[in-house]
C-alpha positions as protocol buffer text, in pm:
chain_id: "A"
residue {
  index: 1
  type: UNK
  ca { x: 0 y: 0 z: 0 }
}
residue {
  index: 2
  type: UNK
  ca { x: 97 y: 326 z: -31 }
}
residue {
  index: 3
  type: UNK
  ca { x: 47 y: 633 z: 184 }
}
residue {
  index: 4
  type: UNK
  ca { x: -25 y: 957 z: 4 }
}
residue {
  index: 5
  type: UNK
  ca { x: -171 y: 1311 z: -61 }
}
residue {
  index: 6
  type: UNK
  ca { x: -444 y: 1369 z: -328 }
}
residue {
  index: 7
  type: UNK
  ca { x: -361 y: 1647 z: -508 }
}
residue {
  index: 8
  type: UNK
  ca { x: -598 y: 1678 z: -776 }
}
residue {
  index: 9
  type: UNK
  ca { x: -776 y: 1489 z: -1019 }
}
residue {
  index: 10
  type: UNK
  ca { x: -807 y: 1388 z: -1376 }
}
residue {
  index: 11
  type: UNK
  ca { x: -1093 y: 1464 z: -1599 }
}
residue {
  index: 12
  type: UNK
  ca { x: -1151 y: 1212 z: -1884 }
}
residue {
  index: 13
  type: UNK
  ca { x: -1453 y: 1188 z: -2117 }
}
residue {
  index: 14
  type: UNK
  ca { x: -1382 y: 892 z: -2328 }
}
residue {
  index: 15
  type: UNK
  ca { x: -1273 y: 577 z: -2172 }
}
residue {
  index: 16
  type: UNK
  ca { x: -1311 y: 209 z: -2101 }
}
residue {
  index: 17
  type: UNK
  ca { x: -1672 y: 163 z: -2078 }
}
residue {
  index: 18
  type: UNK
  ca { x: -1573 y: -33 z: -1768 }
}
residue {
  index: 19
  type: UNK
  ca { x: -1457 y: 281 z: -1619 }
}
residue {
  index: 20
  type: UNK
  ca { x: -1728 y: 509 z: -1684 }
}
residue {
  index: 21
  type: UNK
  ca { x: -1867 y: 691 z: -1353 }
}
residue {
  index: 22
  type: UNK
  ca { x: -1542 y: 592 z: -1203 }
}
residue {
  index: 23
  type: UNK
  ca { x: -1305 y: 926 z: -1036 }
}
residue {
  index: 24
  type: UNK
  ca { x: -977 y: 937 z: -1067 }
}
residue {
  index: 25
  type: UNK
  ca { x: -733 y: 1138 z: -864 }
}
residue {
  index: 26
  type: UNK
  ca { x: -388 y: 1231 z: -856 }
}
residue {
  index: 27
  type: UNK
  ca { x: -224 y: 1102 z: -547 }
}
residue {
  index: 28
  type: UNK
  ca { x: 135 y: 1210 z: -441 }
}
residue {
  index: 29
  type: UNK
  ca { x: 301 y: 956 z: -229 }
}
residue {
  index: 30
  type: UNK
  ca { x: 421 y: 1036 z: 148 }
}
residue {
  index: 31
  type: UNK
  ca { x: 645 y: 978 z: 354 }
}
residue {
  index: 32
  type: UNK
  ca { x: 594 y: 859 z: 731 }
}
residue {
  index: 33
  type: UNK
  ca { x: 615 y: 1219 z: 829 }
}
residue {
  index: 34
  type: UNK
  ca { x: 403 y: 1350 z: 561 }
}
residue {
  index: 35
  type: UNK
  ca { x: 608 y: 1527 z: 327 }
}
residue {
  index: 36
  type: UNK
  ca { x: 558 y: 1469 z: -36 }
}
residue {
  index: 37
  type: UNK
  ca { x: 818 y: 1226 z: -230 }
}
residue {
  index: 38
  type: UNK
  ca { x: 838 y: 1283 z: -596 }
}
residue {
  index: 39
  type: UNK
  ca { x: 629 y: 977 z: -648 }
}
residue {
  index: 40
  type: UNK
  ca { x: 255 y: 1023 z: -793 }
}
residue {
  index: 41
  type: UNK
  ca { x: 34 y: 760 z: -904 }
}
residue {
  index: 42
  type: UNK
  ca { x: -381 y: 795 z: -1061 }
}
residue {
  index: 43
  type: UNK
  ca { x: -594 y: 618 z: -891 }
}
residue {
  index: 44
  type: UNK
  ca { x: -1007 y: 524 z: -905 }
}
residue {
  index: 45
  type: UNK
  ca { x: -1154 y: 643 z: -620 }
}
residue {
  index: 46
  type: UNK
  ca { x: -1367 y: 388 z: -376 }
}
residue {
  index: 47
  type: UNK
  ca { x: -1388 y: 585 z: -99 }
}
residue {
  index: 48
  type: UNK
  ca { x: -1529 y: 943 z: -198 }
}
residue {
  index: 49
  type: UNK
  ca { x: -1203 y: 1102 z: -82 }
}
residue {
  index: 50
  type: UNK
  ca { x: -1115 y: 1483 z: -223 }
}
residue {
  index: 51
  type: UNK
  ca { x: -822 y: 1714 z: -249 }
}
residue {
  index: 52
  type: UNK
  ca { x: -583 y: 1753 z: 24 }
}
residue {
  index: 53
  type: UNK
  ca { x: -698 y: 1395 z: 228 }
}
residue {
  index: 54
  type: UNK
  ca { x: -452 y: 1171 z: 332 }
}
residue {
  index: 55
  type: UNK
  ca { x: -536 y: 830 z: 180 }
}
residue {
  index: 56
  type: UNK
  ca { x: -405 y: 468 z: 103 }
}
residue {
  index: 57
  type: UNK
  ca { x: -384 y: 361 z: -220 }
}
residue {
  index: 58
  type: UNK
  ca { x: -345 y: -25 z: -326 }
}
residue {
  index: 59
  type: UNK
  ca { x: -207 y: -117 z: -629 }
}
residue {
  index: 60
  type: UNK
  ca { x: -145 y: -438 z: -886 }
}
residue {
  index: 61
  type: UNK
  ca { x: -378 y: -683 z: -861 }
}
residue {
  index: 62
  type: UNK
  ca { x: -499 y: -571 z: -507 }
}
residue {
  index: 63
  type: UNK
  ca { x: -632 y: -288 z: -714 }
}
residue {
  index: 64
  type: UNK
  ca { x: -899 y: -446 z: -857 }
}
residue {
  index: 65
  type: UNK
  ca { x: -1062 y: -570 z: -503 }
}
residue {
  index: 66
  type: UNK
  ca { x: -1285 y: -340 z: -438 }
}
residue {
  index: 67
  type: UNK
  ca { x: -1677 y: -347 z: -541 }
}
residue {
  index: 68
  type: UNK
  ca { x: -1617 y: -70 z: -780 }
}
residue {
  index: 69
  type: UNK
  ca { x: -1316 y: -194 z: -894 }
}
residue {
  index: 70
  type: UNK
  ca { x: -1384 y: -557 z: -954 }
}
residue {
  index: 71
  type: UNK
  ca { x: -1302 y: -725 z: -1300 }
}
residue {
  index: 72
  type: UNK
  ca { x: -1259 y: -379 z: -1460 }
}
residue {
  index: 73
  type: UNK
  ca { x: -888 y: -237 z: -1590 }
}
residue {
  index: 74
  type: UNK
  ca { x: -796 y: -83 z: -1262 }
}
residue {
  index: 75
  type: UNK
  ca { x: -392 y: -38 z: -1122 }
}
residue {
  index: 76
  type: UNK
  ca { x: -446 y: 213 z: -852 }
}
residue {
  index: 77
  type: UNK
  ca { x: -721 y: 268 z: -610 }
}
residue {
  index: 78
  type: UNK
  ca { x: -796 y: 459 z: -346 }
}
residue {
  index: 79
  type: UNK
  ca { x: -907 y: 289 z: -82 }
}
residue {
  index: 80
  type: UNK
  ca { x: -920 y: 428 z: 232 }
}
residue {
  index: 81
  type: UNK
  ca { x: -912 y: 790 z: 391 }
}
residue {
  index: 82
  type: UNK
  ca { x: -664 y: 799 z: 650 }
}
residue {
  index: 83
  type: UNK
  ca { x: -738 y: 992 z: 1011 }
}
residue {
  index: 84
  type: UNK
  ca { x: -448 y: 960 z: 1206 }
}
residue {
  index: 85
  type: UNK
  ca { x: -70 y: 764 z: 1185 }
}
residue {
  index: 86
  type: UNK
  ca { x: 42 y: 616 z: 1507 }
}
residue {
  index: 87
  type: UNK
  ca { x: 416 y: 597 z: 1468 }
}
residue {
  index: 88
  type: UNK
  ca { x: 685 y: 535 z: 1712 }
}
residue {
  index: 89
  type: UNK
  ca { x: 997 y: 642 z: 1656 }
}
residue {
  index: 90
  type: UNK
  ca { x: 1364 y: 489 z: 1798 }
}
């Protein structure tokens, strides 16, 4: 999984018919203290998360999981909104 930032999203009127309703969003990946890496995937949103959430994003085959993902051509998806990390640090 991968922790990130969504940062925007992207609009697209033609597509898979399999993807059709489906959001996708811009997510820049984070690191454990929340500062941006240079990493960025776009992912389908399953969760109804918006700009500027923290969020978990699976990708591969895990990907295509969810119930709005299932079966359809799917690498990245947002899957959860993240409220809080508990870290501890040596």
């Amino acid at each position: 999984m991968i922790l990130g930032k969504v940062i925007g999203s992207v609009w697209s009127t033609r597509k898979d018919e399999n993807l059709v309703g489906s959001k996708f969003l811009i997510v820049k990946q984070l690191d454990l203290d929340y500062k941006e890496k240079d990493n960025f995937v776009v992912a389908v949103d399953s969760v109804g998360a918006g700009e500027g959430e923290i969020v978990l994003v699976a990708t591969g085959s895990s990907a295509r999981q969810t119930t709005i993902t299932k079966n359809k051509p799917v690498d990245a998806v947002v899957m959860a909104i993240v409220d809080k990390l508990d870290i501890t640090k040596r």
